[in-house]
LUMZAFI-356627 format. One line per 2 residues: number of its first residue (from 0); their letters; for each residue x, y, z of N, C-alpha, C, CB. Coordinates in steps of 0.02 Angstrom, whole numbers. Each point is the difference from the previous one (the first is absolute). Glycine has a CB too. Example, Ala and Ser with C-alpha at 12.3 -4.5 7.8 and 13.67 -1.06 7.14 Angstrom:
0	as	660 -284 390 -45 59 0 45 60 0 -95 -59 62 ~ 77 112 -98 42 59 3 -39 55 37 59 -32 -108
***
This chain:
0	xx	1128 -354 -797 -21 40 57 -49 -41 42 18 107 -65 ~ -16 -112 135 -36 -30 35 -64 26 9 91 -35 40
2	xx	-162 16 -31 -50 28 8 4 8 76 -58 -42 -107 ~ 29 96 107 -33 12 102 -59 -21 12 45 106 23
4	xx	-42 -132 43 -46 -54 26 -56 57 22 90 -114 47 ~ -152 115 -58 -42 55 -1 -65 -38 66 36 56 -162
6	xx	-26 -48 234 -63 -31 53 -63 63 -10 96 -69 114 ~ -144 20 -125 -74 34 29 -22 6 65 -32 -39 -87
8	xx	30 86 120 -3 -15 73 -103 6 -11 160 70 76 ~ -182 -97 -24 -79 13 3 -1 -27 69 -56 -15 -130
10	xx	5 59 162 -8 17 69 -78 -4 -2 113 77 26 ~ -170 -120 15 -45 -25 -27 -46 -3 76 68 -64 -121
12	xx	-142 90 129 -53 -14 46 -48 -9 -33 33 51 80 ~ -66 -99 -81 -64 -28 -13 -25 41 -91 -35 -16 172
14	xx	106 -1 -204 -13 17 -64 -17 -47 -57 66 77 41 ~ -78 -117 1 -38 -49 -74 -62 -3 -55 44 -52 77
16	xx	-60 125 -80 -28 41 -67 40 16 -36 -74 41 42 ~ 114 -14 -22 70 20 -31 51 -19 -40 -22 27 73
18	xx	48 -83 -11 73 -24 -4 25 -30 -91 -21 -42 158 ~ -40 -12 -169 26 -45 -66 19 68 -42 -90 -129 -4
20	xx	21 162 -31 37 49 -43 55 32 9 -84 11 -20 ~ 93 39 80 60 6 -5 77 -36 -7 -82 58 38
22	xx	83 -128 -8 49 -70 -12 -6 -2 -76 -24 -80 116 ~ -35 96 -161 17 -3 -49 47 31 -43 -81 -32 31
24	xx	80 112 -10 33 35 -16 90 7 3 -122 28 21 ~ 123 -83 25 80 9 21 25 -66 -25 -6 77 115
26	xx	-4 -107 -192 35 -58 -21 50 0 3 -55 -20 -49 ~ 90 92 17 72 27 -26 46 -2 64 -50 85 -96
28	xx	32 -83 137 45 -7 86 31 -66 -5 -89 65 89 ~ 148 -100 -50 31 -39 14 -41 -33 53 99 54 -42
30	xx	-108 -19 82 -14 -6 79 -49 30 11 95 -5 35 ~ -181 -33 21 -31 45 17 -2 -27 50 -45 49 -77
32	xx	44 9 153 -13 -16 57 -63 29 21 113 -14 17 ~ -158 -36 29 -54 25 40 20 -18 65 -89 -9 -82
34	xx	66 71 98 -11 16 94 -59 25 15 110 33 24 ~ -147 -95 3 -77 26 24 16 7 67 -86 -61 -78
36	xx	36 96 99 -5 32 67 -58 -26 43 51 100 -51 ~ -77 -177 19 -47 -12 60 -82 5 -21 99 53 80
38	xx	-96 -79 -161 -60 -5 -29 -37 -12 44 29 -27 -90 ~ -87 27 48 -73 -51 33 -29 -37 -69 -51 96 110
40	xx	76 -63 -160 -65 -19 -54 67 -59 -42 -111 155 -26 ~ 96 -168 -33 75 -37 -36 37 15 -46 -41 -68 21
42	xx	63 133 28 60 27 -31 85 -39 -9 -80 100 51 ~ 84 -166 -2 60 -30 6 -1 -38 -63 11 -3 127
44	xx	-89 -30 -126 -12 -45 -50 32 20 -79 -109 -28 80 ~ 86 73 -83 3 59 -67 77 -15 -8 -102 117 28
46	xx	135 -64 23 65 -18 -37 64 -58 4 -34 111 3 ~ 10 -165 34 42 -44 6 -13 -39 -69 5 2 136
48	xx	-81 28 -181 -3 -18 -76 68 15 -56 -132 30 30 ~ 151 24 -9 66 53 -15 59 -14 27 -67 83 -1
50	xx	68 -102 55 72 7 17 0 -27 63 29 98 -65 ~ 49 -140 72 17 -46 87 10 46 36 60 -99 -21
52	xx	-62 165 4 46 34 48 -65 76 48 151 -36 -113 ~ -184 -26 128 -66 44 64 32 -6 68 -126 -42 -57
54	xx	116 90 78 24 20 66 -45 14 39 85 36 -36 ~ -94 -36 124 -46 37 32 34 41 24 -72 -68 19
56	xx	34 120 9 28 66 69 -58 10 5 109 70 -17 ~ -96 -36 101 -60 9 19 -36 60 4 33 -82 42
58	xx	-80 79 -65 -66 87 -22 20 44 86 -167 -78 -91 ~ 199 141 65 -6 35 28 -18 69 -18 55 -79 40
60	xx	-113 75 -78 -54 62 1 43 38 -64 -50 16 155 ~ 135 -42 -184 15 59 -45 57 -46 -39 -29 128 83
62	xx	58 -108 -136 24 -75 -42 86 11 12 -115 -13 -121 ~ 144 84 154 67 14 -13 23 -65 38 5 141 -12
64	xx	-15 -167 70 57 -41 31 -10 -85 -58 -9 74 169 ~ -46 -65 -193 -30 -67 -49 65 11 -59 -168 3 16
66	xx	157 51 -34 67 16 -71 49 5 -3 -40 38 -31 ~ 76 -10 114 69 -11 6 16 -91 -13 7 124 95
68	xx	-54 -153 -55 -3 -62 10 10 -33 -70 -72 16 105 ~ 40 -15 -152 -5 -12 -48 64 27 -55 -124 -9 49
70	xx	159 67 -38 54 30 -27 53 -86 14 -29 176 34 ~ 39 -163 33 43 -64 11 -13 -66 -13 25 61 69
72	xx	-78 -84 -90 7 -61 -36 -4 0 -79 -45 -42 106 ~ 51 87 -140 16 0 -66 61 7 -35 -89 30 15
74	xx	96 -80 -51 83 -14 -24 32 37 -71 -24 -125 54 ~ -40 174 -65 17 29 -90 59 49 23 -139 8 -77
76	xx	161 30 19 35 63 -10 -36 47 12 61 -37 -68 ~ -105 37 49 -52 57 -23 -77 -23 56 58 14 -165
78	xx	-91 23 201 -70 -15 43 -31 33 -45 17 -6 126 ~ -70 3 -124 -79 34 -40 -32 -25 51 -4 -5 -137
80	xx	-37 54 190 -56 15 33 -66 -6 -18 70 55 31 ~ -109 -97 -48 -81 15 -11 -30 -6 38 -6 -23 -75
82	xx	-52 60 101 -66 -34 10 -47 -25 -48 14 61 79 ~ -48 -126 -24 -45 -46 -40 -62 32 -43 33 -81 92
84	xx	-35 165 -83 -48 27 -52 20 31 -46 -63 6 66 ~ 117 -12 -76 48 37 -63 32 -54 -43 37 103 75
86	xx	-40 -96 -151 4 -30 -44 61 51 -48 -134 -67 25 ~ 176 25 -28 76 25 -54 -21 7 -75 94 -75 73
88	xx	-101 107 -99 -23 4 -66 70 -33 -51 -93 121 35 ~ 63 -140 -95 52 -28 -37 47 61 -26 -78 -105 -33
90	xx	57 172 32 67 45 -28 54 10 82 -91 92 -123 ~ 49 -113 179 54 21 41 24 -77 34 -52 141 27
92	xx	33 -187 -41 33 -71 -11 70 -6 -56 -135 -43 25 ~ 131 93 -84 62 17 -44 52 37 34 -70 4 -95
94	xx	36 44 115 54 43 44 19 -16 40 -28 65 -16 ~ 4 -93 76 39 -34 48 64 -41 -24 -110 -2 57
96	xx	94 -64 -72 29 -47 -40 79 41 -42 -147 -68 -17 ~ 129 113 12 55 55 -76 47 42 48 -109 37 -113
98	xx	79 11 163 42 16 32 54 -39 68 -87 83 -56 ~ 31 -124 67 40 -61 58 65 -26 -6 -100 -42 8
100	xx	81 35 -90 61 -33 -36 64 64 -37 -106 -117 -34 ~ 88 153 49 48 55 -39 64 14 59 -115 71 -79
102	xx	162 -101 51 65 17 23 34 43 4 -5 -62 -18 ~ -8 122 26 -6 65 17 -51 46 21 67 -25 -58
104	xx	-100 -35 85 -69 55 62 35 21 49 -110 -64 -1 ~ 109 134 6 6 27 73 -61 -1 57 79 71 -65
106	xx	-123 -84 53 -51 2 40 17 -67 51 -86 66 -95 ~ 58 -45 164 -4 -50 46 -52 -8 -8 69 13 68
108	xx	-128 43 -66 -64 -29 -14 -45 52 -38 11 -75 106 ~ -95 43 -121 -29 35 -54 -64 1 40 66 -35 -117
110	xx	-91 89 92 -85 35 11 -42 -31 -60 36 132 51 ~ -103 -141 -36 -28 -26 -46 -65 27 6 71 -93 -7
112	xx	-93 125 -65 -62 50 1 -63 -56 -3 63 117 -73 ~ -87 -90 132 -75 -45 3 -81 21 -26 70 -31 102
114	xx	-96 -20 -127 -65 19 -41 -58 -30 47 56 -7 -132 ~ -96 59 163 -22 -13 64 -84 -29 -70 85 117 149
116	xx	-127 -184 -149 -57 -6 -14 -70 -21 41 82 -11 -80 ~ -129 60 95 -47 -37 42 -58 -15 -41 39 53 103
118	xx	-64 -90 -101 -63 -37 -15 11 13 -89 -94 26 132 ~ 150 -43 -158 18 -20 -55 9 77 -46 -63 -134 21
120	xx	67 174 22 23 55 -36 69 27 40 -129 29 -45 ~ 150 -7 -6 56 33 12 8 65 19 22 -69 -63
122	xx	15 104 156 -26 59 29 64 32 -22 -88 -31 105 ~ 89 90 -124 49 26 -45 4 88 30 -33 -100 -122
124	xx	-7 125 157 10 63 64 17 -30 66 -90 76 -49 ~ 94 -9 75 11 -4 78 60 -29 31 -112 -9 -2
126	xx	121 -22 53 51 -28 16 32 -56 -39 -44 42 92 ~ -7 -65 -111 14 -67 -50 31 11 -68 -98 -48 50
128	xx	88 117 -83 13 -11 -51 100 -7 -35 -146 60 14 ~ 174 -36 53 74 -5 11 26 -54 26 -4 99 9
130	xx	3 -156 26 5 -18 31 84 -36 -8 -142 13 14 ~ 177 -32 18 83 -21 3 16 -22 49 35 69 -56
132	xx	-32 -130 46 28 -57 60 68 -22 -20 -116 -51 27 ~ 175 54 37 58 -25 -9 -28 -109 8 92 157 64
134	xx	-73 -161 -123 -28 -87 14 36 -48 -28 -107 28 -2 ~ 214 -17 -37 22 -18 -11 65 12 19 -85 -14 -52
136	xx	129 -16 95 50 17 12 47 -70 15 -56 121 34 ~ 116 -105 -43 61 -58 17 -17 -26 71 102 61 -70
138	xx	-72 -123 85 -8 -23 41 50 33 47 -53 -91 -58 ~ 37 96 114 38 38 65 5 66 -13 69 -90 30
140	xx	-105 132 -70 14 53 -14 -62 47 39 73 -46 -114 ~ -89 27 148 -47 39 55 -49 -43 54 -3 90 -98
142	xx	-47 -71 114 -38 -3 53 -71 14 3 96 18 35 ~ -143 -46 -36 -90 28 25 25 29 56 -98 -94 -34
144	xx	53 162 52 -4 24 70 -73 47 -19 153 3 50 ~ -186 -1 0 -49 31 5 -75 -46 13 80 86 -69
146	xx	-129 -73 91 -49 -48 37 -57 -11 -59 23 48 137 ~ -38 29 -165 -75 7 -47 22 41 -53 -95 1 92
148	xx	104 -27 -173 30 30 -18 71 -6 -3 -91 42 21 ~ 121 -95 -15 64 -15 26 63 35 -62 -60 -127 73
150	xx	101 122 -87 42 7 -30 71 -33 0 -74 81 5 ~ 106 -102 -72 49 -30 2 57 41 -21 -66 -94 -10
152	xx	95 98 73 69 59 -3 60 -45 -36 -27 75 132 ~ 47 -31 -175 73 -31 -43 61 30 18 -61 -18 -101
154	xx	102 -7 88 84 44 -11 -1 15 -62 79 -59 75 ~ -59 116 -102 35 8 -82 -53 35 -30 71 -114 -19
156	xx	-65 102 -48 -30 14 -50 -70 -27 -15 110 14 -26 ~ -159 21 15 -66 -24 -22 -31 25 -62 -13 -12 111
158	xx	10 -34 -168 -65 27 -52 -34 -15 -15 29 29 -30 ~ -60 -36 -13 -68 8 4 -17 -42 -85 -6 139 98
160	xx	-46 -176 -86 -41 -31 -57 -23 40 -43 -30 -73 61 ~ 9 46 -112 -38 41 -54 -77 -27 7 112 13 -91
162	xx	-119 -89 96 -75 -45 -16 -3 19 74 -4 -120 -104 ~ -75 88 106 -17 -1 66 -28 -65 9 -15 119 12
164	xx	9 -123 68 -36 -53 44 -62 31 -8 86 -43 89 ~ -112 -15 -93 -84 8 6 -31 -14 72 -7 -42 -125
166	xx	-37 65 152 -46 8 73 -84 -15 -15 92 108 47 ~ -90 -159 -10 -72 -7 -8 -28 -20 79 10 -44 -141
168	xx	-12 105 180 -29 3 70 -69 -4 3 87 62 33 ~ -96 -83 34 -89 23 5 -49 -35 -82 46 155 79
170	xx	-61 -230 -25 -39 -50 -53 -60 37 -8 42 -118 34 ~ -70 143 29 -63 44 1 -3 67 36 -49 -104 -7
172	xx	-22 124 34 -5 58 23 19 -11 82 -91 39 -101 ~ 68 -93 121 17 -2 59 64 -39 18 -116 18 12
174	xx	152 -8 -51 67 -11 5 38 37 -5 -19 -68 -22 ~ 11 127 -9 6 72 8 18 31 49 -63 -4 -59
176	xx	-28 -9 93 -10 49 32 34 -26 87 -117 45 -98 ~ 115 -111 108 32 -56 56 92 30 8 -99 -136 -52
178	xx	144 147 -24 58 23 13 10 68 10 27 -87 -53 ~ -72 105 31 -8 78 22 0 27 61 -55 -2 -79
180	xx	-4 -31 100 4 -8 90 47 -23 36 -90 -16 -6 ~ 122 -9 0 65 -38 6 55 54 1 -44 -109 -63
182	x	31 135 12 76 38 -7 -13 84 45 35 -69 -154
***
């Protein structure tokens, strides 16, 4: 049985607090692509440590036209979506890997339950404590649309993970409180 080619897509601004750990997390990938949007700090640096395949586009205030962008230069079967503050845990590094390869997945694509942590604890109410991002799907099998909050629309069938992605937003308080305002 042939294995499926599994791309990391990562979509990247001035994340070089970030970026390595998470690159760490995605050994198990074939393929990882970065598309920065126009650092300042050395975020290019970071991942051209990782991988030939850095891209620019240019920052326009929101990452959907950055990820379509990025959809099209990745050559796997399978995309996986991260951001540079989210880290793949090793039970959902198994799963991925297990279902990708199962020759009888109906799924075009999969949701993946997220574990939102700030300042090294883990927030487990409120909005956070559910959280489900579509962040794995076949290649050509949908689209980013939306500006804040974006979403990646699929064709077909979607399910859903068991492990989760890990989230580690907001280094501090006023990083917080800066996206907050923001949003």
């Amino acid at each position: 049985m042939k294995k499926n080619k599994i791309s990391a897509v990562i979509n990247t601004w001035n994340e070089s607090k970030n970026l390595a750990e998470c690159l760490d997390t995605l050994g198990f990938v074939d393929e990882i692509i970065v598309v920065d949007m126009e650092s300042t700090d050395n975020t290019v640096e970071i991942a051209k440590q990782y991988t030939d395949k850095v891209y620019s586009h240019p920052y326009v205030g929101y990452v959907d036209p950055a990820r379509n962008f990025a959809l099209k230069k990745a050559s796997g079967n399978w995309l996986l979506i991260v951001d540079a503050d989210e880290r793949i845990s090793a039970s959902l590094r198994e799963e991925i890997s297990e279902l990708t390869n199962n020759p009888i997945n109906k799924y075009n694509g999969y949701y993946l339950r997220r574990k939102d942590f700030m300042w090294k604890r883990e927030l487990a109410y409120g909005e956070t404590g559910n959280i489900k991002l579509l962040r794995l799907a076949k290649k050509n099998a949908g689209r980013w649309e939306g500006k804040i909050h974006e979403r990646w629309k699929i064709n077909g069938k979607v399910g859903q993970f068991e492990n989760p992605l890990f989230h580690y937003p907001h280094q501090s308080i006023a990083e917080f409180l800066k996206e907050i305002n923001f949003y």
